[in-house]
N, CA, C and O of each residue as an XYZ file, in Angstrom:
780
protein
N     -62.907     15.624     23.186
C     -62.644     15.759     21.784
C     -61.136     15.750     21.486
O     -60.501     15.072     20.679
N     -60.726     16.722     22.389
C     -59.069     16.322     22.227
C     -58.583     14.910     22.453
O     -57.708     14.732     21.605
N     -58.667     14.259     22.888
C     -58.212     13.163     23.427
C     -58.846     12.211     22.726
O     -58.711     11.055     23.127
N     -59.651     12.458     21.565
C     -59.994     11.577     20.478
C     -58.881     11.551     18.981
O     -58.491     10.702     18.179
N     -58.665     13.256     19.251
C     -57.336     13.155     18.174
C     -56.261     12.992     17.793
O     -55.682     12.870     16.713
N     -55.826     13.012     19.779
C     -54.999     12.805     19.906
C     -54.691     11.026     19.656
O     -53.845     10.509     18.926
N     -55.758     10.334     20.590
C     -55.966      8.982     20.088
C     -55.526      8.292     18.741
O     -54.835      7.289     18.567
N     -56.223      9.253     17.720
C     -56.010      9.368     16.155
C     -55.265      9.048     15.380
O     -55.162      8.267     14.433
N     -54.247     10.403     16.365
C     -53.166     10.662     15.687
C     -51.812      9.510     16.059
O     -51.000      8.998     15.289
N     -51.982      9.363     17.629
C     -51.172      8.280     17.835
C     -51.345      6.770     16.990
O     -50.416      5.971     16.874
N     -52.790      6.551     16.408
C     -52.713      5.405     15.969
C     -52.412      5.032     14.262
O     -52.342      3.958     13.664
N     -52.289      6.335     13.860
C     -51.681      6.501     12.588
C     -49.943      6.728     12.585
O     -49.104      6.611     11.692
N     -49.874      7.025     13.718
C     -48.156      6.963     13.843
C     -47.498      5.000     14.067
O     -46.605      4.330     13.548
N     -48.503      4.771     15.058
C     -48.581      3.190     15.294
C     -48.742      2.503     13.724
O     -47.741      1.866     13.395
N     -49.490      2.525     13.033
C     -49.959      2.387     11.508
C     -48.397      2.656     10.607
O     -47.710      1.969      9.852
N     -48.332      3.775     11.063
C     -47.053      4.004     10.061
C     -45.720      3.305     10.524
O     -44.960      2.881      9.654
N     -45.510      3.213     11.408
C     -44.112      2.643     12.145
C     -44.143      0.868     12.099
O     -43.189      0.092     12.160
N     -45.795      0.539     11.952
C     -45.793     -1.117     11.226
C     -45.408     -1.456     10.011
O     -44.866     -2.525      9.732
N     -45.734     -0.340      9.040
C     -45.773     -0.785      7.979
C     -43.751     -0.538      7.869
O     -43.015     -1.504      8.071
N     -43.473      0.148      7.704
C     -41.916      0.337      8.148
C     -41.666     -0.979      8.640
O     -40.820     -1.709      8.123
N     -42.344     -1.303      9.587
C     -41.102     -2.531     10.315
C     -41.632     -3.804      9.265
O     -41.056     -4.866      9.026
N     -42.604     -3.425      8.872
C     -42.976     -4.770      7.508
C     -42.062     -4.875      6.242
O     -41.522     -5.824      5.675
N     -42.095     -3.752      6.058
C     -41.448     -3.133      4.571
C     -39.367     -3.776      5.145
O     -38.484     -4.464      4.635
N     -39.572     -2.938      6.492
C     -37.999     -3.759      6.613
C     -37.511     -5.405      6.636
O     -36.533     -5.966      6.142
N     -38.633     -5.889      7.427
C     -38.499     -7.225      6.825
C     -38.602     -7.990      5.718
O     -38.063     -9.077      5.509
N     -39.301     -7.387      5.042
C     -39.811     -8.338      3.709
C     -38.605     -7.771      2.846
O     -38.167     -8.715      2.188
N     -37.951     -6.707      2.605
C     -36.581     -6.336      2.106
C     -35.371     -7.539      2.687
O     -34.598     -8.107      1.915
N     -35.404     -7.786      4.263
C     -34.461     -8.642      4.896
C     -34.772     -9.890      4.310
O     -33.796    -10.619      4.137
N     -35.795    -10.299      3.983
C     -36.092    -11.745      3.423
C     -35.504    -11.783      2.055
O     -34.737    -12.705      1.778
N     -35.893    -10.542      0.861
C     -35.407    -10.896     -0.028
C     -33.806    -10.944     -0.223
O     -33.194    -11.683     -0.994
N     -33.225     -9.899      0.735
C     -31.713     -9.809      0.903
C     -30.957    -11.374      1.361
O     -29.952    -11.876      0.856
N     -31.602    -11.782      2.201
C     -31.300    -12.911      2.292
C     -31.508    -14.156      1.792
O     -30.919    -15.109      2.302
N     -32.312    -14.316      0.800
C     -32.561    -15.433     -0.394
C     -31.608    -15.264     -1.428
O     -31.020    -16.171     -2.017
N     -31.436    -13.453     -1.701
C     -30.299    -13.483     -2.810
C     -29.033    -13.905     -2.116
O     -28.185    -14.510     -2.771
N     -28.824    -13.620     -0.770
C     -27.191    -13.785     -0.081
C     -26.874    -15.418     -0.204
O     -25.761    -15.754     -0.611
N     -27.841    -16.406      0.143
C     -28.195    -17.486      0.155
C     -28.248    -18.261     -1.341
O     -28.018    -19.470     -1.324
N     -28.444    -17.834     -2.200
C     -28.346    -18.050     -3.518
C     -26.745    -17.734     -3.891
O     -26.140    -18.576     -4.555
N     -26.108    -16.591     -3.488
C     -24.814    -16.003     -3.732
C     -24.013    -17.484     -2.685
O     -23.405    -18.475     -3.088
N     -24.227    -17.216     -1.826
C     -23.290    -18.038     -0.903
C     -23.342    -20.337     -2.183
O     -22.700    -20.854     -3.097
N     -23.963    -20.538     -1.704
C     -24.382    -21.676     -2.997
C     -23.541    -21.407     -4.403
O     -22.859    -22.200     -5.053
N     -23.779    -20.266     -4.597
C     -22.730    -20.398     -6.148
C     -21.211    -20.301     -5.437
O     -20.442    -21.173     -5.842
N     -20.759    -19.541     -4.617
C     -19.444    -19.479     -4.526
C     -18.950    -20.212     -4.076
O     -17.733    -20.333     -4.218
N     -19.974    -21.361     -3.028
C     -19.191    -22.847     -2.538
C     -19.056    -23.755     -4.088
O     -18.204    -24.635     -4.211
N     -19.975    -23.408     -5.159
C     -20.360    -23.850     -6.181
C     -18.382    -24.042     -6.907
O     -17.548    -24.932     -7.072
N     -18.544    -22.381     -7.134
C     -16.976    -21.748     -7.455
C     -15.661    -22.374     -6.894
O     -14.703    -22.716     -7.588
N     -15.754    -22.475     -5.538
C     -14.893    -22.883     -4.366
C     -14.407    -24.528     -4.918
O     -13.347    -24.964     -5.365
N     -15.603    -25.088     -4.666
C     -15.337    -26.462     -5.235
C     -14.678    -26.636     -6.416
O     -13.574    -27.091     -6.116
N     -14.774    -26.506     -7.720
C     -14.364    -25.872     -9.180
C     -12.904    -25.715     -9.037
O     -12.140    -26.299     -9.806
N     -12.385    -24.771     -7.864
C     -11.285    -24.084     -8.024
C     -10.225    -25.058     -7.545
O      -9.081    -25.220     -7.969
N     -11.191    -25.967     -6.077
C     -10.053    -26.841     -5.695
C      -9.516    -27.932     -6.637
O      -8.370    -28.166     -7.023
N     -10.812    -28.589     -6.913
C     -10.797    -29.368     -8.167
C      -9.461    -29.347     -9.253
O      -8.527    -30.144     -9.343
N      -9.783    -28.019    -10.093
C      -8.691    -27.422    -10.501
C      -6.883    -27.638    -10.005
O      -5.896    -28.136    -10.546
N      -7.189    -26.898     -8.584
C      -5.638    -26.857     -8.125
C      -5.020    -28.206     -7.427
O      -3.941    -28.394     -6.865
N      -6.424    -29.299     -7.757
C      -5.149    -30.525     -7.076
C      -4.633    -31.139     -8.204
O      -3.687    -31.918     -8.082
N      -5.272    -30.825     -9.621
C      -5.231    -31.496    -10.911
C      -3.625    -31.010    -11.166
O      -2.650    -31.686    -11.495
N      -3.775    -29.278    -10.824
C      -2.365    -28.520    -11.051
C      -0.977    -28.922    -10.168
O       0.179    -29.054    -10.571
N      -1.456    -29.044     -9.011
C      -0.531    -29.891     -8.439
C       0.029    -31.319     -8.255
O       0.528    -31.721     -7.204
N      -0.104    -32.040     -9.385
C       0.038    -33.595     -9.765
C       1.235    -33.015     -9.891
O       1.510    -31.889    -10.305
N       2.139    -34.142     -9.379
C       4.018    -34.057     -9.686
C       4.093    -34.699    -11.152
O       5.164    -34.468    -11.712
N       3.269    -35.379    -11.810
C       3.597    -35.667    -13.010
C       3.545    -34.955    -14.149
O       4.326    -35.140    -15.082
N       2.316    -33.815    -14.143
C       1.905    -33.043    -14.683
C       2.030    -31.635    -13.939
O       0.993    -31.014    -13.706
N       3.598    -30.971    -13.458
C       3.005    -29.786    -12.917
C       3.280    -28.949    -13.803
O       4.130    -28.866    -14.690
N       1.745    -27.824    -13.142
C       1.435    -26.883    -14.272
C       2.087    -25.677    -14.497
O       2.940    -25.529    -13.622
N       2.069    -24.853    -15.194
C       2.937    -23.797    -15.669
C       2.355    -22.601    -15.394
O       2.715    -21.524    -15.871
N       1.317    -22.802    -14.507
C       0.241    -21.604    -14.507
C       0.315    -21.666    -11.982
O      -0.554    -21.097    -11.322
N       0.979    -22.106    -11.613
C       1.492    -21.916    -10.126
C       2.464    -21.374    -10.151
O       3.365    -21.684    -10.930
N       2.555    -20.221     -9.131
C       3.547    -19.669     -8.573
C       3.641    -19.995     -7.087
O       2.591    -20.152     -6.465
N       4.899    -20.117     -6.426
C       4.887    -19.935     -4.923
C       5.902    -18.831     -5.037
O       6.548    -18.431     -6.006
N       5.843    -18.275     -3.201
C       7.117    -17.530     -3.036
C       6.668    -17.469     -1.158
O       5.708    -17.766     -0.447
N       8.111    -16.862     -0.998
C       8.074    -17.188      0.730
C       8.816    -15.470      1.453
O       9.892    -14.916      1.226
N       8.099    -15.232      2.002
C       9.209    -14.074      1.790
C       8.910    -13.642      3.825
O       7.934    -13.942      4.513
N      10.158    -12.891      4.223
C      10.153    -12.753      5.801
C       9.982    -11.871      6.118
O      10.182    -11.136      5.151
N       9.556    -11.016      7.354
C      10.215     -9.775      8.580
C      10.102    -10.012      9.877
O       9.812    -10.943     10.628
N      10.503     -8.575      9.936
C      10.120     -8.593     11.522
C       8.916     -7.700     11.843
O       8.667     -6.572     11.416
N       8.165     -8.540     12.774
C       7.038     -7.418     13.265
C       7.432     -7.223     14.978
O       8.093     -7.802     15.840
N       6.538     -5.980     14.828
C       6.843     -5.128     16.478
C       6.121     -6.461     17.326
O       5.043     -6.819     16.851
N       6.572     -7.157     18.428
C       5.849     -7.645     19.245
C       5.653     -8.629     18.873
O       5.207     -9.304     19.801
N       5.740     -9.325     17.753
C       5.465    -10.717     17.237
C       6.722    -11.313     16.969
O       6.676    -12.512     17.241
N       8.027    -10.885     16.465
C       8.794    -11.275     16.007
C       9.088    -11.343     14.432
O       8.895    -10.515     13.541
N       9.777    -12.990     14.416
C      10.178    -13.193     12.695
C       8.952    -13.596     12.489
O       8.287    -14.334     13.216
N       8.586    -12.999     11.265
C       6.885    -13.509     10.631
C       7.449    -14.444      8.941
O       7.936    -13.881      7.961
N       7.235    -15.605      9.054
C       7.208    -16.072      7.537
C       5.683    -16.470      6.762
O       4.630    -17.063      6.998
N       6.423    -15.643      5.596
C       4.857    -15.918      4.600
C       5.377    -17.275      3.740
O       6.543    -17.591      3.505
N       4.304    -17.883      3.400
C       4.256    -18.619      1.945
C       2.889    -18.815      1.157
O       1.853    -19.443      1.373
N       3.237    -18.209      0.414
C       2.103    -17.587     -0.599
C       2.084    -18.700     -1.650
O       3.098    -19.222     -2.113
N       0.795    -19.015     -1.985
C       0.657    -19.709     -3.041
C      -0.034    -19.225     -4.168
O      -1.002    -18.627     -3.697
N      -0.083    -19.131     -5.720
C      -1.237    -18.542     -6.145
C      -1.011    -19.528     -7.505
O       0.020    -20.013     -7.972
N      -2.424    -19.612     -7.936
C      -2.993    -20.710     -8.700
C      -3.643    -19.395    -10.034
O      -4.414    -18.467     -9.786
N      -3.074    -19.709    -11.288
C      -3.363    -18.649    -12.251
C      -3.803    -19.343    -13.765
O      -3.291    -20.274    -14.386
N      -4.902    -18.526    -14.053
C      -5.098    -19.076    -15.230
C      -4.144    -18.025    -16.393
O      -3.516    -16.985    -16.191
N      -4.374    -18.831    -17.643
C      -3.985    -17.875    -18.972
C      -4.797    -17.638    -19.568
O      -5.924    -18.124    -19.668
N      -3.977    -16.319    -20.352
C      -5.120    -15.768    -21.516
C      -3.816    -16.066    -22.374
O      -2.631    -15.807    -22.164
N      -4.663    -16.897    -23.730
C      -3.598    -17.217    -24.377
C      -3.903    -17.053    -26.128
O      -5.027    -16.977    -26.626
N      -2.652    -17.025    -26.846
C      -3.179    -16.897    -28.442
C      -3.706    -18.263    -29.157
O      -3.411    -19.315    -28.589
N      -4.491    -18.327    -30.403
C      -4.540    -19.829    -30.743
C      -3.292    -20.967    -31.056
O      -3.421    -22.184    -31.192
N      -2.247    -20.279    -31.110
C      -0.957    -20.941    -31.024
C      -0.526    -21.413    -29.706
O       0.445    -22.167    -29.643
N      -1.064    -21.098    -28.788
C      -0.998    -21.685    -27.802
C       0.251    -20.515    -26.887
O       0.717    -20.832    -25.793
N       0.539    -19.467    -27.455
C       1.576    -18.382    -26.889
C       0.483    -17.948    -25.494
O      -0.745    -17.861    -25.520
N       1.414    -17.726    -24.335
C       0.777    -17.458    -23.574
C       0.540    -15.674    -23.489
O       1.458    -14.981    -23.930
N      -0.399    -15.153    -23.057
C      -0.193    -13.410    -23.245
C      -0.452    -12.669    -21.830
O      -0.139    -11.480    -21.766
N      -1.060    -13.364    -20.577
C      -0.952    -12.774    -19.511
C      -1.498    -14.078    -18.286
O      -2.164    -15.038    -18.674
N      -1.174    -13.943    -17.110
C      -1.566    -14.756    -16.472
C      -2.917    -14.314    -15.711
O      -2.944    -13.101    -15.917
N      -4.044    -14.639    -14.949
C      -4.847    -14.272    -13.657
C      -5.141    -15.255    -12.947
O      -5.400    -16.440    -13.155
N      -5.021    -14.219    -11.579
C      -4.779    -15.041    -10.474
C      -6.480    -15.692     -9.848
O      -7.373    -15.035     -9.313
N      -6.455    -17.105    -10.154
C      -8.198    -17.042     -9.624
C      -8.437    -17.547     -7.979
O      -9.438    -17.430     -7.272
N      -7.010    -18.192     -7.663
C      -7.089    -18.399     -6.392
C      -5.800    -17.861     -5.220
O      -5.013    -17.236     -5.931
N      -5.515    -17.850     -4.438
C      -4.114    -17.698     -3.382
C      -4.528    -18.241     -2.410
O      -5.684    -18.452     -2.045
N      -3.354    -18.537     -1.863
C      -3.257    -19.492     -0.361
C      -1.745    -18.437      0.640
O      -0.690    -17.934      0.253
N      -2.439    -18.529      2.005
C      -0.974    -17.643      2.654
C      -0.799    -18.322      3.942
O      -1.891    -18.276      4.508
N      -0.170    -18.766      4.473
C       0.229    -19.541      5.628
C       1.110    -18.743      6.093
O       1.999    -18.520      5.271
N       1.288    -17.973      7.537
C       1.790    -17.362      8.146
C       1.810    -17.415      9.691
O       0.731    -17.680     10.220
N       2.926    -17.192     10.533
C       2.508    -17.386     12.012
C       2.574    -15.794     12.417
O       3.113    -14.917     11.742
N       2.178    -15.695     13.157
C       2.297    -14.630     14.304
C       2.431    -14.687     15.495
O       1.491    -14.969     16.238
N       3.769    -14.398     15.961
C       3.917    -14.421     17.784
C       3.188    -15.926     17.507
O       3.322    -16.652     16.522
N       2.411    -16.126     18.663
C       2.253    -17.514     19.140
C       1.094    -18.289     17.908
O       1.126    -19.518     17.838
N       0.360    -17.707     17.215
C      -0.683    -17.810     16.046
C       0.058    -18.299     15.101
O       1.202    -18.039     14.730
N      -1.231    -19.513     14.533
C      -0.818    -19.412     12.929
C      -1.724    -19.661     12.548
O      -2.521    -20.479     13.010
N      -1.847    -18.875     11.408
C      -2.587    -18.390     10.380
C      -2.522    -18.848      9.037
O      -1.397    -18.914      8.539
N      -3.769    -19.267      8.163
C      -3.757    -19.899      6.910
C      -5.042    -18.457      6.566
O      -5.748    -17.866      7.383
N      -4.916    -18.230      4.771
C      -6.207    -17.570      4.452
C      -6.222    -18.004      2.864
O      -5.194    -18.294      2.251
N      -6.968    -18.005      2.539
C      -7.076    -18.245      1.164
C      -8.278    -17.206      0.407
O      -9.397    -16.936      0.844
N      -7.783    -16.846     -0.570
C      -8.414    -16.028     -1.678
C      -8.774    -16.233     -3.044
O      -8.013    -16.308     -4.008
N     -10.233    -16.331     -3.014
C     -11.087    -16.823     -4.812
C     -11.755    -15.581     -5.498
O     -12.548    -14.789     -4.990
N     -11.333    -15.595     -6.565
C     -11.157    -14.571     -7.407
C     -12.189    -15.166     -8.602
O     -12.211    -16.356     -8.916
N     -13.116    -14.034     -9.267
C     -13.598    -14.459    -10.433
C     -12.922    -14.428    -11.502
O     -12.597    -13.263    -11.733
N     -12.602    -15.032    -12.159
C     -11.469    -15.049    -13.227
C     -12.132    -14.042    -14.461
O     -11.340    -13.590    -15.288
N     -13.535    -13.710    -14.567
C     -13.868    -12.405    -15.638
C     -13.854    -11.479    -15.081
O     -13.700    -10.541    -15.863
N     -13.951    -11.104    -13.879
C     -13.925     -9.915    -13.185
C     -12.990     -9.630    -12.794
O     -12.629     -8.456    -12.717
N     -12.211    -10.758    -12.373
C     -10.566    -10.339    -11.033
C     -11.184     -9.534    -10.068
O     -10.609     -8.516     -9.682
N     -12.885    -10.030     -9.383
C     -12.956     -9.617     -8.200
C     -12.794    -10.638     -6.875
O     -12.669    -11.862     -6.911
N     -12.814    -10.188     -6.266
C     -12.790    -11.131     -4.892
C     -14.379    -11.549     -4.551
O     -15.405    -10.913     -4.308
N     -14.033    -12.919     -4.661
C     -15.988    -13.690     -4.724
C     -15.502    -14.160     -3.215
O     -16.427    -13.987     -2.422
N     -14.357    -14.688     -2.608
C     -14.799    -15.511     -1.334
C     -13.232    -15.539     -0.629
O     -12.289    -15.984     -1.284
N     -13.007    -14.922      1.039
C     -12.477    -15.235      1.642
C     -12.319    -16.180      2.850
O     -13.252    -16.168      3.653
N     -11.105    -17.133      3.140
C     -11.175    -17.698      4.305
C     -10.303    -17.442      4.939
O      -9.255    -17.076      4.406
N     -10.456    -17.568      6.626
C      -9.246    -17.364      7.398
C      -9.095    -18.349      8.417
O     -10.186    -18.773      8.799
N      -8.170    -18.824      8.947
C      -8.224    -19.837     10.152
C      -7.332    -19.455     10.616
O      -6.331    -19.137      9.974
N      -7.473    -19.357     12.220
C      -6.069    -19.166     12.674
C      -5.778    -20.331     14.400
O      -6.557    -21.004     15.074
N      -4.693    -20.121     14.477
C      -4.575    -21.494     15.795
C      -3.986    -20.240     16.714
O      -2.984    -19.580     16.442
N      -4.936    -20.056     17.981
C      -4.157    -19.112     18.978
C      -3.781    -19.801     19.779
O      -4.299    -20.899     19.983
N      -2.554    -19.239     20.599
C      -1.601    -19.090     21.639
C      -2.295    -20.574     22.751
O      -1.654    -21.588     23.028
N      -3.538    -20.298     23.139
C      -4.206    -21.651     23.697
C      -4.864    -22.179     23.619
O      -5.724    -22.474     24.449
N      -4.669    -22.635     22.192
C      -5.333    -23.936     21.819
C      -6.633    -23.965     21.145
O      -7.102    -25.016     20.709
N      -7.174    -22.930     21.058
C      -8.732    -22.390     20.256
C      -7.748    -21.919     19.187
O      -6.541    -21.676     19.190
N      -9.131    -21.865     17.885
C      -9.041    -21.816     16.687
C     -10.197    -20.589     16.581
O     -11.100    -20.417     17.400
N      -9.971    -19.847     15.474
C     -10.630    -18.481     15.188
C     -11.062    -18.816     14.008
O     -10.278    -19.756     13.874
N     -11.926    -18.830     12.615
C     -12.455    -19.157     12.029
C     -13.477    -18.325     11.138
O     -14.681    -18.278     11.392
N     -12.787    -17.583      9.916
C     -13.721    -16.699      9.295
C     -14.011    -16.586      7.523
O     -13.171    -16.393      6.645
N     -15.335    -16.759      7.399
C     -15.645    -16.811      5.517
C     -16.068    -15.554      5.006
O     -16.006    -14.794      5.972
N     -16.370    -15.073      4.250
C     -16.874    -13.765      3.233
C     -17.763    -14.167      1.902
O     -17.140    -15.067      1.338
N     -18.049    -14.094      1.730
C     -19.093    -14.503      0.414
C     -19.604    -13.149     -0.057
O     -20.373    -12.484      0.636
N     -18.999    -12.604     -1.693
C     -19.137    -11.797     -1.924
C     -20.076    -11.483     -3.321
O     -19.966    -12.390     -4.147
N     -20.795    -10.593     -3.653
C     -21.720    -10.547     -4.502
C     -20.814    -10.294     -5.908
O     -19.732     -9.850     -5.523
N     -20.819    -10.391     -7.277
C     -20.227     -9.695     -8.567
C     -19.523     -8.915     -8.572
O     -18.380     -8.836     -9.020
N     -20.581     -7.785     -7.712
C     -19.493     -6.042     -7.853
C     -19.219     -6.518     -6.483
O     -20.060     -6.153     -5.661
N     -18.362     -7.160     -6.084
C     -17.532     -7.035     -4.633
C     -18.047     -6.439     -3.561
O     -17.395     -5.887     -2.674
N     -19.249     -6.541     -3.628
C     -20.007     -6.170     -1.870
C     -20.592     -7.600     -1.521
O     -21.211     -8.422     -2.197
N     -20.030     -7.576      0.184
C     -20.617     -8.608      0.708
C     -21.967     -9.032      0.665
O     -23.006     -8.391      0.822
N     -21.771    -10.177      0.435
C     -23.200    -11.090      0.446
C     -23.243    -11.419      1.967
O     -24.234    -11.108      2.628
N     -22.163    -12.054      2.531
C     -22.628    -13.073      3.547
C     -21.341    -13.242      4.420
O     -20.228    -13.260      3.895
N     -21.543    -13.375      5.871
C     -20.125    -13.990      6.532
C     -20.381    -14.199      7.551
O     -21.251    -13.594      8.177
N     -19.481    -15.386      8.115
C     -19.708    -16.520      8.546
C     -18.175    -16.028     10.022
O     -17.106    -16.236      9.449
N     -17.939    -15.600     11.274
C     -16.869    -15.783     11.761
C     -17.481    -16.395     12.940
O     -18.639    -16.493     13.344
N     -16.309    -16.785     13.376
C     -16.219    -17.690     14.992
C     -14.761    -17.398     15.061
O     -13.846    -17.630     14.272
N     -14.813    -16.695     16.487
C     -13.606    -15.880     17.119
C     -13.722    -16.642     19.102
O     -14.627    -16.924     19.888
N     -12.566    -16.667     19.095
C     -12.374    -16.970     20.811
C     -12.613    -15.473     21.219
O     -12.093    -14.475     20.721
N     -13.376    -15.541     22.078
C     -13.588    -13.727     22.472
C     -12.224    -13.614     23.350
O     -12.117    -12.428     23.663
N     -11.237    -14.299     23.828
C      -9.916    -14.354     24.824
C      -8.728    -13.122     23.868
O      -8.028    -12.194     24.275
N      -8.998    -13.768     22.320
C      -7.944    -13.382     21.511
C      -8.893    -12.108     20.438
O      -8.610    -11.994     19.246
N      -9.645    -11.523     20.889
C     -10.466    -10.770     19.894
C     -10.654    -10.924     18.538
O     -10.274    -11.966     18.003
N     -11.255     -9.925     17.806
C     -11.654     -9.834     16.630
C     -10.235    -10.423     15.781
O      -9.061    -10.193     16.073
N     -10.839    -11.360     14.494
C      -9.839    -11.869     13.569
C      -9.978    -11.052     12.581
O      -9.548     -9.913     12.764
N     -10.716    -11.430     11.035
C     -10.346    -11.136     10.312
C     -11.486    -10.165     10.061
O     -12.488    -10.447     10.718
N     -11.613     -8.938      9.168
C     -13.044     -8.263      9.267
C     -12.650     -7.935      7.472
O     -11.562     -8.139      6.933
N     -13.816     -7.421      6.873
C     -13.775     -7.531      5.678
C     -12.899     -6.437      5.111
O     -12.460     -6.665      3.984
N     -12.496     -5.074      5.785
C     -12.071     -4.190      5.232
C      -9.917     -5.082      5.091
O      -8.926     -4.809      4.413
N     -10.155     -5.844      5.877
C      -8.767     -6.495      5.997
C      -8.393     -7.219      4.692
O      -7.509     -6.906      3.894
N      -9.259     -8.265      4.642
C      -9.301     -9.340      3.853
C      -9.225     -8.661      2.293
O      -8.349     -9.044      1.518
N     -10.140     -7.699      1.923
C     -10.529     -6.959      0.893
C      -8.740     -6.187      0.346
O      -7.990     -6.478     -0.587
N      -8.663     -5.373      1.215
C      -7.158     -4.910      1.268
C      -6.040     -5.923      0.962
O      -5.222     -5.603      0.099
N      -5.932     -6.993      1.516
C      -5.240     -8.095      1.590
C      -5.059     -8.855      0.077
O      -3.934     -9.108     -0.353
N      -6.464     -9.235     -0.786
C      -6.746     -9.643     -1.842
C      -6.311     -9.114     -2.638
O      -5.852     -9.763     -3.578
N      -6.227     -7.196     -2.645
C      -6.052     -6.976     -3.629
C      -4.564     -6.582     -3.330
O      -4.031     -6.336     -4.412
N      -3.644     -6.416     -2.249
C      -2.088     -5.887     -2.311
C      -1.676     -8.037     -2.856
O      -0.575     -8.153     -3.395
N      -2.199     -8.924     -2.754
C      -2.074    -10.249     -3.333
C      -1.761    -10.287     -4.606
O      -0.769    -10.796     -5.127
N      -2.893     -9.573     -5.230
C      -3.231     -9.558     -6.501
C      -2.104     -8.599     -7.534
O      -1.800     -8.965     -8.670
N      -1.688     -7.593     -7.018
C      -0.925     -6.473     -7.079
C       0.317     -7.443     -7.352
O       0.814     -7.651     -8.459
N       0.676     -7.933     -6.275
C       1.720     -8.284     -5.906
C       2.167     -9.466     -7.441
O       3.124     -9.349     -8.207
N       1.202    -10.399     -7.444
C       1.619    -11.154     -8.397
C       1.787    -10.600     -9.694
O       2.763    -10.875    -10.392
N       0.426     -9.449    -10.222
C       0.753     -9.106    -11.409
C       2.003     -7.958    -11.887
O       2.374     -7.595    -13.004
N       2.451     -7.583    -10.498
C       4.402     -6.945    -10.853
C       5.041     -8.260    -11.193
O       5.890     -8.309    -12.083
N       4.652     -9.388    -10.490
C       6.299    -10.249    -10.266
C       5.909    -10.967    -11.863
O       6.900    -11.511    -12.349
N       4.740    -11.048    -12.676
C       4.541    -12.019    -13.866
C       4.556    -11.223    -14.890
O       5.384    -11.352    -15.792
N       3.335     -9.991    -14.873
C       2.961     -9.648    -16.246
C       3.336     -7.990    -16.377
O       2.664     -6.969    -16.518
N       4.484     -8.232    -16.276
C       5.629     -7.053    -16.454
C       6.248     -6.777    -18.052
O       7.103     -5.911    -18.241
């Protein structure tokens, strides 16, 4: 008799620990149709933006809404580090055409390190001024390339990401970086413009 309830009882624990591992998947499926839907709009976005910034960069027509700047140091162990920052900004403007503030919807940063170099670029929703999508590439020391995306939901939580790292040169870029990065970017431009 014991050993019938016990039977029982184990197979209602079995029962319960399926439905759990069901319930977790069918959550993982829908998480991932929305990430998959998210990722699609922001290549959607991505495209849009380049579009945009080669129109802005015509030498016949350049626009009034790019900034660059280049700026240096020294790091411990790496040496002289040079940045060059690019950032691509829309306006908010009056019907007179007065301009009243700039935002930044894209940046570009090209930088070396010690033997690395490094490109990343940053897309911004222009109603939110959140960070929708990071990239990073970098060229190491021998000859492999490191390679990392972010795809981010509205309110700025990851949707989706995409890295490929040489395991020789470890971990590249991780989101708490990139996130940090976007916004001392963002910072940065709106001291140097809308002061």
């Amino acid at each position: 008799m014991a050993n019938i309830k016990y039977y029982l009882y184990m197979m209602k624990k079995i029962q319960l620990l399926l439905l759990c591992l069901l319930a977790a998947i069918a959550v993982q499926a829908q998480t991932s149709a929305k990430a998959k839907a998210r990722v699609a709009e922001v290549r959607k976005l991505y495209a849009e933006a380049k579009e945009r910034m080669a129109y802005n960069d015509q030498d016949e027509y350049p626009a009034k809404s790019n900034m660059e700047t280049t700026y240096y140091y020294m790091a411990p162990g790496a040496g002289p580090i040079k940045h060059y920052v690019k950032y691509y900004l829309s306006t908010k403007e009056t019907d007179e055409g007065e301009i009243l503030s700039y935002t930044t919807y894209f940046v570009s940063d090209s930088y070396n390190s010690g033997a690395r170099k490094i490109y990343e670029e940053y897309l911004f929703d222009e109603e939110t001024d959140k960070l929708v999508f990071a990239y990073g590439y970098e060229e190491n020391g021998n000859g492999s390339k490191n390679e990392a995306r972010f795809y981010f939901y509205k309110d700025g939580t990851l949707a989706h990401k995409d890295v490929k790292v040489d395991s020789e040169w470890g971990t590249f870029l991780d989101e708490d970086y990139i996130t940090r990065t976007a916004a001392n970017l963002k910072k940065a431009q709106d001291l140097m413009i809308n002061n």
